[in-house]
C-alpha positions as CSV (number, residue, x, y, z in Angstrom):
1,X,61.0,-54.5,40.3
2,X,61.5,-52.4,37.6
3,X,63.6,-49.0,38.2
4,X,64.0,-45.3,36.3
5,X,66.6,-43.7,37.9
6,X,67.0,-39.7,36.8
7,X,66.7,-41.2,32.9
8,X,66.7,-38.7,30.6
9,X,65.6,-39.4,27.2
10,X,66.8,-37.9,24.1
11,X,64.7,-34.9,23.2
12,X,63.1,-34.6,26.8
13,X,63.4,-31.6,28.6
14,X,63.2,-33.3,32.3
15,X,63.9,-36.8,33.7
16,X,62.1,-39.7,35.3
17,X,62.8,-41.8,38.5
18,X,60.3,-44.1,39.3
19,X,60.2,-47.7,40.6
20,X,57.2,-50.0,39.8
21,X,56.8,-53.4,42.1
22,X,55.3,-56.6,41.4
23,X,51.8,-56.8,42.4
24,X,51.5,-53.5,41.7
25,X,49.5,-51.5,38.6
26,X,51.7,-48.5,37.9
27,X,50.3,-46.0,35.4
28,X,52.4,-43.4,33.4
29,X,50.2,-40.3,32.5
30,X,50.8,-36.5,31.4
31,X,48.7,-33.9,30.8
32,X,49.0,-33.3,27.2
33,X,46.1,-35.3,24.7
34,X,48.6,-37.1,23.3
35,X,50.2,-40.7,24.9
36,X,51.6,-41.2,21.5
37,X,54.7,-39.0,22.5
38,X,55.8,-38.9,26.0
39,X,54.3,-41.9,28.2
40,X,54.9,-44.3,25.4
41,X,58.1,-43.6,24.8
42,X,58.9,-44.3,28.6
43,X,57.2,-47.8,28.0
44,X,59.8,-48.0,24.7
45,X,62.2,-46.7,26.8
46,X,62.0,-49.6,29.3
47,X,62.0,-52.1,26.3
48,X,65.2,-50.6,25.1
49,X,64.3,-49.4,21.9
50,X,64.2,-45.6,22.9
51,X,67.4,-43.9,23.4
52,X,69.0,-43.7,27.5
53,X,71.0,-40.4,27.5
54,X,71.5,-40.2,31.6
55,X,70.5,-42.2,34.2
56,X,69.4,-45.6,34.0
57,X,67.0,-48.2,34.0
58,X,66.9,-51.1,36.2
59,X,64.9,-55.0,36.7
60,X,66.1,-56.6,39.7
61,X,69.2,-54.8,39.9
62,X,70.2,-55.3,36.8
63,X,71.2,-52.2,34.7
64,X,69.6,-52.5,31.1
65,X,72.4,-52.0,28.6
66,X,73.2,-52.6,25.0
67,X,74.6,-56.1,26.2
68,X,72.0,-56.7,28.7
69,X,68.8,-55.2,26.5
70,X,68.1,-59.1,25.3
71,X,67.9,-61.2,27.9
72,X,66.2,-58.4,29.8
73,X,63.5,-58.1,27.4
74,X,62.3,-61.6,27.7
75,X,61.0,-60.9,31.3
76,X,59.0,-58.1,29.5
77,X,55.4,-58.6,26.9
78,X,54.4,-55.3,25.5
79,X,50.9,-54.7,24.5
80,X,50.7,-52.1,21.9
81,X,47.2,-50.2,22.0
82,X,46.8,-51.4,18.3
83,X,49.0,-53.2,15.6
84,X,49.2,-49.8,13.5
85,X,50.3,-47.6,16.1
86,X,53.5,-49.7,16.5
87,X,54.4,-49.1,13.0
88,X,56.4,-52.6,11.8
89,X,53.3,-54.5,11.0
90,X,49.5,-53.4,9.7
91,X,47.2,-55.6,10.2
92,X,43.5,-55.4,8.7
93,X,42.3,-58.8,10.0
94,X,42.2,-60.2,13.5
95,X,45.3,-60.7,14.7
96,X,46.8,-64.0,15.0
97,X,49.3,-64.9,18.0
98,X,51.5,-65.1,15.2
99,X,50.9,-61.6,14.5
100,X,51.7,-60.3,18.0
101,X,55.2,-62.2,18.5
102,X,56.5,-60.4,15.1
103,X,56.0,-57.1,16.8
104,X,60.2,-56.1,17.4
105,X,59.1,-56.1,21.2
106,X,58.1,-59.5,21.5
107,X,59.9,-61.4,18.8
108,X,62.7,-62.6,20.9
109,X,60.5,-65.5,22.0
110,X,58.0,-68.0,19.9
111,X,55.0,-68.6,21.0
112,X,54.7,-70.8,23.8
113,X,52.6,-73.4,23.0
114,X,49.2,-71.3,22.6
115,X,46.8,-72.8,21.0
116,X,43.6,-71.4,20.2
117,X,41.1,-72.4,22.7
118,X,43.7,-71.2,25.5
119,X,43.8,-68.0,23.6
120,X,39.9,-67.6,23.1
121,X,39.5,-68.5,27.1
122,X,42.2,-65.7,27.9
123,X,40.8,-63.1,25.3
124,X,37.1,-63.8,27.1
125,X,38.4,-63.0,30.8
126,X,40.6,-59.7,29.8
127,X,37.6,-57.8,29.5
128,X,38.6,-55.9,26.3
129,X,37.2,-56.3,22.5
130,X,38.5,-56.8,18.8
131,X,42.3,-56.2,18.9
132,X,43.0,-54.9,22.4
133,X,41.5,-58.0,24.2
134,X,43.9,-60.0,21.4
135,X,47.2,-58.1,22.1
136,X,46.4,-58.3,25.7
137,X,45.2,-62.0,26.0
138,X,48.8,-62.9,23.8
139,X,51.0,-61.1,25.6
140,X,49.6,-62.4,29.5
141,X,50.0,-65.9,28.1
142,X,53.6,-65.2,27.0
143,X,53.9,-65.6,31.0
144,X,56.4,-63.1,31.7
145,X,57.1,-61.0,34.9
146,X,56.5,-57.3,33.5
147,X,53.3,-56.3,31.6
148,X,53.9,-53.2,29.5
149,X,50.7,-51.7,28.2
150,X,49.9,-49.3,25.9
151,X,46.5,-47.2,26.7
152,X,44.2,-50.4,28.2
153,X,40.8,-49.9,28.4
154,X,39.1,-49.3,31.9
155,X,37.3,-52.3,31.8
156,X,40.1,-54.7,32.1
157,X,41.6,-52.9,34.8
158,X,40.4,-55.9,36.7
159,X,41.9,-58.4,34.7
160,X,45.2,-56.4,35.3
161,X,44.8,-56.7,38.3
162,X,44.3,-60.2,38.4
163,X,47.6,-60.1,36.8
164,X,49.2,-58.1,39.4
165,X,48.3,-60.1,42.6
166,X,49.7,-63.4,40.7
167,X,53.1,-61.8,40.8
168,X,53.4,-59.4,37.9
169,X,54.4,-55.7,37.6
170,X,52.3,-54.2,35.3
171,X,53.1,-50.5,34.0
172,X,50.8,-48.7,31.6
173,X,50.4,-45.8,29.7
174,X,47.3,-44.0,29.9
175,X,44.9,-40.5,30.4
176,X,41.8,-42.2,31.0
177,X,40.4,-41.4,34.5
178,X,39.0,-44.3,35.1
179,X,42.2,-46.7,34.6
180,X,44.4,-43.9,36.5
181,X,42.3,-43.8,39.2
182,X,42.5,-47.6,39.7
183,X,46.0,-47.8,39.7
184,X,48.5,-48.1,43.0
185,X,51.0,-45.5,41.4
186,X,50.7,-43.0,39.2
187,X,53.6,-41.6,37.4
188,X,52.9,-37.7,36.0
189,X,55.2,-37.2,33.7
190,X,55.9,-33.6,32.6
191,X,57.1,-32.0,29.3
192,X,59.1,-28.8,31.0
């Protein structure tokens, strides 16, 4: 489980509290057009790479501080909604599984023995495309408890699912109607 208590992040106007349980999609969603900003900063926030400045966050209990931030981020595999928007690595080709573990959020842990058909067979069953069914295919087989997404598309809702009934909490960041609506919790977040 995976716990917001009243965080406040810097800049933010109102806090969050929020618990998302294995099994479980959880969406993060606001009103505004742009995820860039507020629900992705949550997810960045739950990595801890965004700035805590009350409150706290939580995975089993276990408060994530400065001294706990590493170990806790192995349970975690961000997918970014593209290589660009993260901002440390611009990638013109396909990327590689390579490509995905240099991303700061997941570079904490090699690759575990993915090869390239295992990759092509999980890339074919996430329901995605290009890129996103890549980032999303390399960060499932990274076999970790907590699936943080940026903006999926709708169509591998069911693949996230999949995902979640195997064990795994899976939070997202998204506007799209037709991901929020499939989602166990939703999570409004607003800029007051």
């Amino acid at each position: 489980m995976l716990e917001l208590n009243d965080v406040l992040l810097k800049g933010e106007k109102s806090t969050l509290s929020m618990m998302a349980h294995e099994g479980q999609l959880t969406c993060l969603t606001h009103r505004g057009a742009d995820l860039r900003s507020t629900p992705l900063r949550w997810l960045y926030a739950m990595l801890g790479f965004e700035p805590v400045m009350a409150g706290f966050i939580s995975i089993d209990g276990e408060p994530v501080t400065p001294r706990t931030v590493l170990s806790l981020r192995r349970l975690m595999a961000f997918v970014p909604s593209s290589l660009e928007d993260v901002g440390h690595i611009t990638v013109y080709d396909a990327p590689t599984p390579d490509d995905v573990f240099a991303l700061k959020a997941n570079r904490h842990q090699s690759p575990q023995n993915i090869d390239a058909e295992a990759l092509q067979r999980e890339i074919q069953l996430t329901g995605a495309m290009g890129q996103k069914a890549r980032l999303l295919a390399v960060a499932v087989l990274l076999n970790r408890p907590i699936l943080l997404i940026d903006r999926p598309v709708a169509s591998s809702i069911p693949y996230l699912r999949r995902q979640a009934t195997a064990g795994r909490t899976v939070i997202m960041a998204s506007n799209d109607s037709a991901v929020v609506s499939q989602c166990d919790n939703t999570i409004e977040i607003n800029e007051d």
